[in-house]
C-alpha positions in Angstrom: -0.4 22.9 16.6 -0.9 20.2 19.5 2.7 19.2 20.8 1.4 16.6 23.0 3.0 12.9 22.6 1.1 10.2 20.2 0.9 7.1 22.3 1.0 4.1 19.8 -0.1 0.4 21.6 1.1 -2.4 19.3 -0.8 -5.8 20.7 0.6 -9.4 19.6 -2.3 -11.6 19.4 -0.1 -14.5 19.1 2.0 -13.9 22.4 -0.8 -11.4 24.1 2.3 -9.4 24.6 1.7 -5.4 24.7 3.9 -2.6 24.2 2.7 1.2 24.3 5.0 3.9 23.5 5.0 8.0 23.5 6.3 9.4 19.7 6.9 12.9 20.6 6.1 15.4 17.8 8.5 15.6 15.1 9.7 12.1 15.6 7.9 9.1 14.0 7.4 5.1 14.5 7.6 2.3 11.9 6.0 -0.8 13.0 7.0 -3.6 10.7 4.9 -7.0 11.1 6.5 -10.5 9.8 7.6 -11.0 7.5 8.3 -7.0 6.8 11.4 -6.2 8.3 13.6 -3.0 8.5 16.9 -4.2 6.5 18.6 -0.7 6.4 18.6 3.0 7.3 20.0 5.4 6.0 20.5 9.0 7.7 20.7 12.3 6.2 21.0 15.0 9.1 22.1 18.3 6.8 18.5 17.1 4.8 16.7 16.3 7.8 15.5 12.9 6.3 15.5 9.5 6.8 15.7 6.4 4.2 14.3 3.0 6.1 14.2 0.5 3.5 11.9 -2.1 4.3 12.3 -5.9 3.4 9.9 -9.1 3.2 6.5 -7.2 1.8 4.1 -8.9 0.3 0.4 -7.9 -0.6 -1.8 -9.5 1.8 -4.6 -9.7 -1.0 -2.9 -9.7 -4.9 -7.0 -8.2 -5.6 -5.9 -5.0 -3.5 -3.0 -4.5 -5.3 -4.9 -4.6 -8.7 -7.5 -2.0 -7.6 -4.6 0.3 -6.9 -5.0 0.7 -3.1 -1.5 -0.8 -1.9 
């Protein structure tokens, strides 16, 4: 298995700010875009798991939702 970093490069269009990060293997990222925000986390270390509950979603296109795709 490749233990090299994932760069992830999130781009506002908006601001034309940039930001580019390493997520080293076994970690993870979650990019949440407005109106989505991250409200709570919870931790579980004996587990090993995470619970990020994310607030603000809606379906960009009520169509997608329908065919089952979101």
């Amino acid at each position: 298995m490749d233990q090299r970093p994932l760069v992830v490069t999130v781009h506002d269009p908006a601001t034309g700010e940039t930001a580019t990060r390493e997520v080293q293997p076994g970690d993870y990222t979650v990019v949440a875009c407005e109106p989505c925000f991250i409200y709570h986390t919870a931790v579980y270390p004996k587990a090993g798991t995470h619970v990020i509950t994310v607030k603000g979603w809606k379906p960009a296109d009520d169509r997608e939702l329908a065919r089952g795709r979101l």
